[in-house]
C-alpha positions as a printed Julia matrix, in Angstrom:
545×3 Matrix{Float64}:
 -23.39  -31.85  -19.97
 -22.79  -32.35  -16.03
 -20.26  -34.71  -16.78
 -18.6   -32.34  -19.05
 -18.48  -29.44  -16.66
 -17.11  -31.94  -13.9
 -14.56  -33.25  -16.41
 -13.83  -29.8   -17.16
 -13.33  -28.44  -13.58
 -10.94  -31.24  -12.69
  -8.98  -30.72  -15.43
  -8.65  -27.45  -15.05
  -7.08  -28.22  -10.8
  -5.15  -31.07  -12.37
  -3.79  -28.0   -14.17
  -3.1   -25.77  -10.93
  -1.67  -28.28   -8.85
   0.91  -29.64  -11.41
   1.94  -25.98  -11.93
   2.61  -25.26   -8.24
   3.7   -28.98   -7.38
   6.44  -28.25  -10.62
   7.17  -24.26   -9.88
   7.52  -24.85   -5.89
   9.82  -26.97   -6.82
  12.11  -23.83   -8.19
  11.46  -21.43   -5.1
  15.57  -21.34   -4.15
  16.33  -20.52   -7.11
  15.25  -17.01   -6.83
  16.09  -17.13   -3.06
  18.76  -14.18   -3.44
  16.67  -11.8    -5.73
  16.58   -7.73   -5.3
  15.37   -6.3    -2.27
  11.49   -7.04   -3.44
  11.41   -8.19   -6.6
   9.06  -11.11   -7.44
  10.19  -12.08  -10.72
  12.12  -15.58  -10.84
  13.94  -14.91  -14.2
  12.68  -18.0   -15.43
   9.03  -17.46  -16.44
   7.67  -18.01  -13.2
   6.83  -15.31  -10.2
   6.53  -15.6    -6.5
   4.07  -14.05   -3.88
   3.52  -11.49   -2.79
   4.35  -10.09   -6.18
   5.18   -6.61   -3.93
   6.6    -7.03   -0.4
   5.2    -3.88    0.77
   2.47   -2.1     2.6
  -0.19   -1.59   -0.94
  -2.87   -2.38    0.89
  -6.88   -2.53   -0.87
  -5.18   -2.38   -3.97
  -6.81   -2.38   -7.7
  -5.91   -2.08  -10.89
  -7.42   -1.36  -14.5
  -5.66   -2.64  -18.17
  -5.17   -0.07  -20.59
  -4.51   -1.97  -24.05
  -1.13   -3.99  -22.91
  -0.44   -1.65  -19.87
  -1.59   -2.27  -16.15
  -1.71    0.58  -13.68
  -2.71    0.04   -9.64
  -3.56    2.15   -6.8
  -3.8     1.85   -3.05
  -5.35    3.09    0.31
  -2.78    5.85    1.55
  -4.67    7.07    4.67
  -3.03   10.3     5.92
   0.17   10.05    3.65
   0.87   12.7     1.37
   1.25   12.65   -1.23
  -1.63   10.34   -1.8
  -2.56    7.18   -3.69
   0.1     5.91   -5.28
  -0.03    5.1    -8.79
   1.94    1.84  -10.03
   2.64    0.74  -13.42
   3.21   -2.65  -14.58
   3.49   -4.32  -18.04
   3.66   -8.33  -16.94
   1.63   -7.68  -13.42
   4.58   -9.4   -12.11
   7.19   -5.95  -12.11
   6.05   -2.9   -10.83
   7.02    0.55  -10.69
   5.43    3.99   -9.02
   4.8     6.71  -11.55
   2.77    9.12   -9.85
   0.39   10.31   -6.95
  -3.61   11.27   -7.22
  -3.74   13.0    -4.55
  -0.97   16.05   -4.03
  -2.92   17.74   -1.63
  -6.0    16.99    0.64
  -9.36   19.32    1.23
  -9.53   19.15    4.68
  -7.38   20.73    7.26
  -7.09   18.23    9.97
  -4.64   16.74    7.56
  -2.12   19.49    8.08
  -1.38   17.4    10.98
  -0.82   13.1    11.32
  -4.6    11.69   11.45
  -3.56    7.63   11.98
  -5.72    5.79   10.05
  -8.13    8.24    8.71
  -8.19    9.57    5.12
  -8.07    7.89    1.74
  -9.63    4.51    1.74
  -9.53    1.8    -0.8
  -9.49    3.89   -3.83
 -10.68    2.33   -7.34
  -9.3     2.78  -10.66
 -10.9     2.87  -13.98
 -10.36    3.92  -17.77
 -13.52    5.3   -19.52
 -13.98    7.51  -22.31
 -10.06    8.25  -22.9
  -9.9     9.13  -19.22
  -8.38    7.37  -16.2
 -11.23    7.99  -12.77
 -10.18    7.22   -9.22
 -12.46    7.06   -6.68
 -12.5     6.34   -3.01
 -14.39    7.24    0.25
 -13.05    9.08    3.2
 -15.21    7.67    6.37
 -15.55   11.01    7.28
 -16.49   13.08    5.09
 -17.68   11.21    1.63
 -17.49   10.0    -1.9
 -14.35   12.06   -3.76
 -13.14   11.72   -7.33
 -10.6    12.82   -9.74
  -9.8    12.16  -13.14
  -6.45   12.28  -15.31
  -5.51   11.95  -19.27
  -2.79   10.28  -18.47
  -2.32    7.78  -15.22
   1.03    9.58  -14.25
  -0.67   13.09  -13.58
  -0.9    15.44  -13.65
  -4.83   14.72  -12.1
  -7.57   17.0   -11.47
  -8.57   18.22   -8.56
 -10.26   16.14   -5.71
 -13.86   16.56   -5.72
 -16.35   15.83   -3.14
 -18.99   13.85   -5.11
 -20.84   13.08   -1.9
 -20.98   14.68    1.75
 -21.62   11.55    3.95
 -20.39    9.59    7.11
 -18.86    6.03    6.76
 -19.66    5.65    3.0
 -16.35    3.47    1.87
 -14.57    1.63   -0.68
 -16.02    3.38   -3.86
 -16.22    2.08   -7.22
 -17.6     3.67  -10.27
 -18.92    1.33  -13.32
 -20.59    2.58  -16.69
 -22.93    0.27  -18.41
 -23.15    0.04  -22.26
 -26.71    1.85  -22.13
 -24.6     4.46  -21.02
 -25.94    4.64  -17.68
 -23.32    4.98  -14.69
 -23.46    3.63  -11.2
 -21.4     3.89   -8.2
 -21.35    0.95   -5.52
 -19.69    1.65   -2.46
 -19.95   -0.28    1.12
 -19.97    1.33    5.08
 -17.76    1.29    8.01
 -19.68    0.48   11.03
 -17.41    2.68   13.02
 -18.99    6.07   11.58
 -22.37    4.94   10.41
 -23.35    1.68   12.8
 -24.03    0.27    9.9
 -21.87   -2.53    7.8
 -22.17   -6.16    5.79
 -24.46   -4.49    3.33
 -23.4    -3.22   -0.3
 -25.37   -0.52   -1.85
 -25.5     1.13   -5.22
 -26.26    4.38   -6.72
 -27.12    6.23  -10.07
 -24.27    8.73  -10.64
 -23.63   11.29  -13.41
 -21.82   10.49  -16.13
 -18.97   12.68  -15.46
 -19.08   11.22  -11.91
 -19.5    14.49   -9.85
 -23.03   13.52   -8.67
 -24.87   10.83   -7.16
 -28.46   11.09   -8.79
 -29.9     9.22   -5.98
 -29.95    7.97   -1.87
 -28.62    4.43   -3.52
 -30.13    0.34   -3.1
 -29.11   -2.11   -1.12
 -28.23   -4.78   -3.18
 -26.31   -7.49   -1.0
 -26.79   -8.42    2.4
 -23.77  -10.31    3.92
 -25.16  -10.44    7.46
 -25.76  -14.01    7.19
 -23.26  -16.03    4.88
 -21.09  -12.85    4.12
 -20.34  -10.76    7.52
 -18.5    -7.84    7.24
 -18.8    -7.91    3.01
 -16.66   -4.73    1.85
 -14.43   -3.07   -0.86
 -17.14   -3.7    -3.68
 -15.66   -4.0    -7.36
 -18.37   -4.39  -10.02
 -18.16   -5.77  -13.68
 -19.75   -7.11  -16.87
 -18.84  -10.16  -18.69
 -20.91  -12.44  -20.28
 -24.21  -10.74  -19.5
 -23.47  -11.02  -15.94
 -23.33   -8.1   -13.59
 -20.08   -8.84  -11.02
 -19.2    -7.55   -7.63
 -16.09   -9.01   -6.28
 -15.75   -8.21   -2.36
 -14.02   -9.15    0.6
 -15.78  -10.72    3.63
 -15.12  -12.09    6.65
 -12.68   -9.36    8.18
  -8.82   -8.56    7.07
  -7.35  -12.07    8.88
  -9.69  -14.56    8.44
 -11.82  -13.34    5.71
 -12.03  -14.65    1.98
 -13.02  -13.04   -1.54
 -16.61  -13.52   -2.4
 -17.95  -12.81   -5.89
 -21.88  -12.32   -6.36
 -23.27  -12.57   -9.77
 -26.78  -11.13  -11.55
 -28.28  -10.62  -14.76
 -30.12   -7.22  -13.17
 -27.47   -4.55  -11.83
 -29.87   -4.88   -8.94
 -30.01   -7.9    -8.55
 -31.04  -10.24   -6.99
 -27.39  -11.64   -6.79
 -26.06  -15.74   -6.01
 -22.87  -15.62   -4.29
 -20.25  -17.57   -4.08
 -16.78  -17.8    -2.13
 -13.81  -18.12   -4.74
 -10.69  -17.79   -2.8
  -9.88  -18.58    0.37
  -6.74  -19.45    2.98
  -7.5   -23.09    3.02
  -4.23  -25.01    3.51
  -1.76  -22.0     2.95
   0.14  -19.37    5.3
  -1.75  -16.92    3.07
  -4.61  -15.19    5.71
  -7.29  -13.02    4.17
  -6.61  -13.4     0.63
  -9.38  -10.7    -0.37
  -9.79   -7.12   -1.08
  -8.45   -6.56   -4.8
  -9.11   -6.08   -8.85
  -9.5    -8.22  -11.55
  -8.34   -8.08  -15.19
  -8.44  -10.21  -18.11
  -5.3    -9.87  -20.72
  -5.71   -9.62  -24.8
  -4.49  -13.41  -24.54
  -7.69  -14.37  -22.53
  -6.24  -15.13  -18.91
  -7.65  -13.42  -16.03
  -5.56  -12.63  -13.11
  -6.5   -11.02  -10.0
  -4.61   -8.89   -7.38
  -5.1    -8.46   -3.8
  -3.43   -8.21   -0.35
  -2.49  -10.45    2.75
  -2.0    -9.03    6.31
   1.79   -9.01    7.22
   1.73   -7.42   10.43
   4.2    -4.71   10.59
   4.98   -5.32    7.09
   1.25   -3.85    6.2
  -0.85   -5.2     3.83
   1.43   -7.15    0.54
   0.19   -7.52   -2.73
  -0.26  -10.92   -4.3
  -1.37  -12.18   -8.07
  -3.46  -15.11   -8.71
  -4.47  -16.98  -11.37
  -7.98  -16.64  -12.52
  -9.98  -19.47  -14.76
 -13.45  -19.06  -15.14
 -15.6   -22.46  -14.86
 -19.78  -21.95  -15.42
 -19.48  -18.47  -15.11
 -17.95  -18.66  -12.02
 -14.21  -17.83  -11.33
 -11.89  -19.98   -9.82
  -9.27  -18.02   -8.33
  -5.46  -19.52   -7.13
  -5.56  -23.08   -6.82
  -8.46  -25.41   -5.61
  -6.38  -28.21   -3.8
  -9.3   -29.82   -1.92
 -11.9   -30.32   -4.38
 -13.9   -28.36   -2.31
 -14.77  -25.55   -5.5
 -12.83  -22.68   -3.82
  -9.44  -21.89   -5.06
  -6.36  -20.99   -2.36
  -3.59  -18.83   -2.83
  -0.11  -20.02   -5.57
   3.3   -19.15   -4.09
   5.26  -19.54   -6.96
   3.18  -19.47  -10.55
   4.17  -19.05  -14.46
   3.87  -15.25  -15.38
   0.96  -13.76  -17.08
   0.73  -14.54  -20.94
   1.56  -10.38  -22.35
   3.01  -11.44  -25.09
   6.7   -10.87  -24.5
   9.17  -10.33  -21.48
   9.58   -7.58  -19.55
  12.66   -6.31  -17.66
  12.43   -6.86  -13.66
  11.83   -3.74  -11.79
  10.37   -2.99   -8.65
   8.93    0.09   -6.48
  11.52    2.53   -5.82
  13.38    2.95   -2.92
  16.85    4.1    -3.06
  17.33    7.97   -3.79
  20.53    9.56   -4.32
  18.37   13.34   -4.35
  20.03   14.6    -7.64
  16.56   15.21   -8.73
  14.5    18.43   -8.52
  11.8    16.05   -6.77
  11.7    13.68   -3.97
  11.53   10.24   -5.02
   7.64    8.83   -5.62
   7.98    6.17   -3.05
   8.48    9.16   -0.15
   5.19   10.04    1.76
   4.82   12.95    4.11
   2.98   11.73    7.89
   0.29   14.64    6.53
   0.08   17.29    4.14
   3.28   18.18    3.09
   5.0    21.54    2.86
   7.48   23.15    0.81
   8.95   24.66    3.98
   9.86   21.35    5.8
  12.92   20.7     2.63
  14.8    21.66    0.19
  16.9    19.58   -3.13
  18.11   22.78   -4.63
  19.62   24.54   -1.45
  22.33   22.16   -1.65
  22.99   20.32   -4.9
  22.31   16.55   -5.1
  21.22   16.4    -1.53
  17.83   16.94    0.48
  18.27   19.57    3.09
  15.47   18.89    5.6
  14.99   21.99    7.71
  14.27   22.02   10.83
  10.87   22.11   12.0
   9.22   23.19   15.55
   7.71   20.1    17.16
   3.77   21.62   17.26
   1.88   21.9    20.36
   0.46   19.53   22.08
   2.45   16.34   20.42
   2.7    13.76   22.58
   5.82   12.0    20.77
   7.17   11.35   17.27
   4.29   10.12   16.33
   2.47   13.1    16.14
   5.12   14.62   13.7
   3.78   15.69   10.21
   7.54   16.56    9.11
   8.56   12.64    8.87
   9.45   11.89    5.17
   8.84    7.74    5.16
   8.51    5.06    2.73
   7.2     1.43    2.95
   9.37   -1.1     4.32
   9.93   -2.78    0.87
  10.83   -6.57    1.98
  10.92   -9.38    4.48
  14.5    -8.48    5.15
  16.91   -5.41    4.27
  19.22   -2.93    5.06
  18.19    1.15    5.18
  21.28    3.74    5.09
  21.38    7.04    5.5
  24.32    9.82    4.56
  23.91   12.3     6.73
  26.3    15.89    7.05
  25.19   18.02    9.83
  27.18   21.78    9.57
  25.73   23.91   11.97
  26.35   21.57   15.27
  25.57   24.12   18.1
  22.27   24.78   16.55
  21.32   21.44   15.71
  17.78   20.18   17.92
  17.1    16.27   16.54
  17.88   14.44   13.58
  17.82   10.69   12.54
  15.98    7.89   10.95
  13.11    6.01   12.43
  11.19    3.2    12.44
   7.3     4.29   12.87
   4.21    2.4    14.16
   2.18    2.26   16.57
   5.56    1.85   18.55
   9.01    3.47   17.05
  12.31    3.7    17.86
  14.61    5.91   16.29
  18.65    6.42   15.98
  19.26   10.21   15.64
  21.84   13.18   16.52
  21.25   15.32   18.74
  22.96   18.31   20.75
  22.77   18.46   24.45
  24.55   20.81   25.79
  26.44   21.98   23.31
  28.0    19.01   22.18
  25.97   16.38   20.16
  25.61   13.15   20.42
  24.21    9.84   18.41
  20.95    7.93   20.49
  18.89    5.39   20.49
  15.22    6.3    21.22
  12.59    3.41   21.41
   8.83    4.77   22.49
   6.28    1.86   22.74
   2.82    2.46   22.82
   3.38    5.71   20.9
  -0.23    5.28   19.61
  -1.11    5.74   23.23
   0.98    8.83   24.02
   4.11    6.33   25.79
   7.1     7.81   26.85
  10.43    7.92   25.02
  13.51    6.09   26.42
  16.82    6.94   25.45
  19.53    4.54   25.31
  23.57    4.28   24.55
  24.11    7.57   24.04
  27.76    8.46   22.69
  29.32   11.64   22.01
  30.44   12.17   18.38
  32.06   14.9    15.97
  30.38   16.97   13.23
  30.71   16.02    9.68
  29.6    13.26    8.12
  27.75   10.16    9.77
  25.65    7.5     8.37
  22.84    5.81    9.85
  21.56    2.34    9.65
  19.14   -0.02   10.29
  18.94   -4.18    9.65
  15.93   -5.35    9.27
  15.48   -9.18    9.77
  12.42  -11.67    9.47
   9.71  -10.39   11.89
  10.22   -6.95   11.61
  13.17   -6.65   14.13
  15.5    -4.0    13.46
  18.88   -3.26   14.67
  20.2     0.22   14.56
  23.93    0.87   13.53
  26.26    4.18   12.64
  29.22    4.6    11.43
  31.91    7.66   10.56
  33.47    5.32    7.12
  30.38    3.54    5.77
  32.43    0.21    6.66
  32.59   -0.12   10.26
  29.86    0.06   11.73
  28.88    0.01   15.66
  25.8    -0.78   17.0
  23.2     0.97   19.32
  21.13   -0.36   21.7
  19.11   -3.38   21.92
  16.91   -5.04   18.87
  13.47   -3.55   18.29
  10.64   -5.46   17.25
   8.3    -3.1    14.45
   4.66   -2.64   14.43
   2.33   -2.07   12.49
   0.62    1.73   12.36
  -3.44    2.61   12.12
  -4.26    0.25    8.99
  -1.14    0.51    7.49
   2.2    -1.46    8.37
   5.36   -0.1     9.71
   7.32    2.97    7.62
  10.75    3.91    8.0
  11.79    7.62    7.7
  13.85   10.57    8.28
  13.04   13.21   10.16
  14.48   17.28   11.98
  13.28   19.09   14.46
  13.78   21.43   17.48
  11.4    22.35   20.64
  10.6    25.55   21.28
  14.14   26.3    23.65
  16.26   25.27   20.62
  16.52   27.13   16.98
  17.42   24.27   15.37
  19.77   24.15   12.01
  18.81   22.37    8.73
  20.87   19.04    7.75
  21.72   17.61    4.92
  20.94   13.96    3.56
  23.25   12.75    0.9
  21.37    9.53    0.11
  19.42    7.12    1.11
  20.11    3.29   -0.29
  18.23    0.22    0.61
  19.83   -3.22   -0.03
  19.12   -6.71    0.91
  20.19   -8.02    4.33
């Protein structure tokens, strides 16, 4: 039987390395796809399957229909929901979280908020949950995974309880296992697990440690638990965001104890951290599991690995030295669903001819309906101006900056902008945001306005703006760009025709923000000696570079 298992297993890497040894092989010839499409037309996909900043993200099948979610922090609206047919092309199709129980979050709180939320379908009902390291365990629930979803409920007051995830057993019994942030509770590396109500409002008890990771698993986090084969699973990160891998622990008692075992790691690839994801098996019998890799200022990408299950055991990606632990595929044949599925990718162009923003749009806090407007001024967004508050050091500390993911390695961000009301007019513009951001915006001084370049490093730490090439324009009609090359440096453009374009000041090199990667947005304001006057965005179109 030994030698059948080892005869097995090698097949089974034969298997993996002939695919990515063949498939590499075809990585031009999807070199000039979409903006951040991952789809290769030719029944293979490439990593990361979503060029943007969807980071701890998981995912649940429903019949022949995958839907995902991901951390959002202090972005409103909050965790966005993605929908997917092949796992390879996604699309956003909703928001849990419209609005947010706590009122800090009227105002930007970098890096605090909605952690690593989980998704799940039970009893003809779609459950999110996630923990907010400071102030609990909070829930909501939806018929249908597009909204609209209930309320968020507080399930459990607590400090540094994170990365939630519900699981009902077939005694009917449910459970909730969860893991801690050392930052709020001093405590971390440990997974624990609690008896919960069924309708997952209630905790039932102070929870078990099940899993220690102090020793061979440091830092073990964003617990995901399943059943198959008799086995209780928990698949969790370890080892921190960088260097970390994806450890999956194993029992036959929902207590445990548990074996563990390391299934994915770096190994030979550029691919750091490949952890901190969901796993789902299709109605054809492959299993396939999502998770993220660290990009820097482009946050935390999403990438889709092969899953093959060997003793019980998975074997995720590719194992290329032998060695029992699979590494991360670049280029891969699609998921087996059964048919093909038109490319499509999150959104990010929006021409505003809608009655509602575009889902891939998040607010720097809680939004408000007084900050803009897409019926004022047919198919455009009018973003009103809004008082910088009190006591903001910089841009940074705006809540009024409508922003979106930067979608790709490399592209192009435009902006049709009409500003009527000149003398009034405080600042307006687009921006790149991180923990340092520069921005290209119009504003008036002294009575006439002009176009700027303003570039703030260490804005996390309350630095100082600088402004740079400053040049007097006309009102009317001016549009806005910015070029995004490989390594997140950006050059800022404008232009009067959309053709000719001139540009301003020197390269800027994005970071990343608080746990998330870098955002680009749009943004109006005014300071308290200025009225200010709304503006009007026609579009906004995103294109490759």
């Amino acid at each position: 039987m030994r030698f059948v298992n080892d005869f097995f297993r090698a097949s089974v890497i034969l298997l993996f390395v002939f695919n990515h040894a063949f498939y590499s092989q075809k990585q031009e010839v999807s070199k000039n796809s979409s903006v951040c499409g991952a789809d290769n037309g030719d029944g293979t996909y490439k990593n990361p399957i979503i060029f943007a900043d969807y980071s701890d993200p998981d995912l649940v099948r429903v019949n022949n229909e995958f839907f995902m979610v991901s951390s959002s922090f202090s972005h409103f609206p909050g965790i966005p929901v993605l929908h997917s047919k092949d796992l390879v092309n996604w699309h956003i199709i909703g928001h849990v979280a419209l609005d947010y129980p706590f009122d800090e979050f009227k105002r930007p709180q970098h890096g605090k908020g909605i952690w690593a939320p989980s998704i799940r379908f039970h009893d003809d009902k779609f459950w999110v949950f996630f923990g907010d390291p400071d102030h609990g365990v909070i829930m909501s629930t939806s018929s249908k995974p597009e909204g609209p979803w209930e309320p968020l409920h507080l399930v459990k007051e607590a400090k540094g309880w994170i990365d939630t995830c519900p699981f009902w057993d077939d005694d009917g019994n449910a459970y909730l296992i969860r893991a801690w942030a050392k930052s709020r509770s001093g405590i971390n590396s440990i997974l624990s697990l609690h008896r919960m109500s069924y309708d997952g409002k209630t905790l039932l008890d102070s929870g078990t440690t099940i899993f220690d990771g102090h020793v061979n698993h440091p830092t073990i986090e964003g617990p995901k638990m399943y059943k198959r084969n008799g086995y209780y699973f928990i698949f969790a990160p370890a080892g921190g965001v960088k260097p970390g891998w994806q450890t999956v622990l194993r029992s036959k008692n929902i207590y445990g104890p548990y074996e563990d075992k390391i299934v994915l790691e770096q190994g030979s690839t550029n691919i750091n951290g490949p952890h901190q994801g969901g796993w789902v098996e299709l109605e054809s019998g492959e299993s396939w599991f999502v998770h993220f890799q660290d990009r820097d200022a482009y946050g935390r990408v999403v990438h889709l690995n092969p899953v093959y299950w060997i003793d019980d055991w998975p074997l995720m990606g590719i194992d290329l030295d032998g060695n029992g632990i699979g590494e991360p595929v670049h280029i891969f044949n699609k998921p087996d669903v059964g048919r093909k599925y038109p490319v499509n990718v999150p959104q990010t162009d929006d021409e505003f001819d809608s009655n509602q923003l575009g889902y891939q749009w998040q607010w720097e806090a809680i939004g408000s309906s007084s900050w803009y407007s897409l019926q004022k001024n047919k198919d455009h967004l009018t973003l009103n101006s809004v008082l910088i508050p009190e006591n903001s050091g910089n841009l940074r500390d705006l809540p009024n900056i409508l922003a979106q993911k930067f979608p790709s390695e490399e592209f192009t961000f435009t902006a049709k902008l009409k500003i009527n009301d000149a003398d009034m007019l405080g600042r307006t513009g687009l921006i790149i945001l991180g923990q340092d951001y520069s921005s290209l915006e119009v504003r008036n001084l002294g009575k006439k306005l002009f176009i700027s370049r303003t570039i703030c490093s260490d804005a996390d730490k309350s630095g100082e703006e600088t402004i740079s090439d400053s040049v007097e324009i006309n009102p009317g009609i001016i549009y806005l760009k910015v070029y995004i090359s490989k390594g997140a440096v950006c050059n800022f453009a404008y232009s009067i025709d959309n053709a000719n374009y001139i540009l301003s000041g020197k390269a800027f090199r994005a970071k990343a923000g608080r746990w998330v990667g870098a955002k680009i947005g749009l943004f109006n304001i005014h300071s308290k000696h200025e009225k200010g006057s709304d503006v009007l965005y026609d579009w906004v179109r995103v294109s490759p570079l």
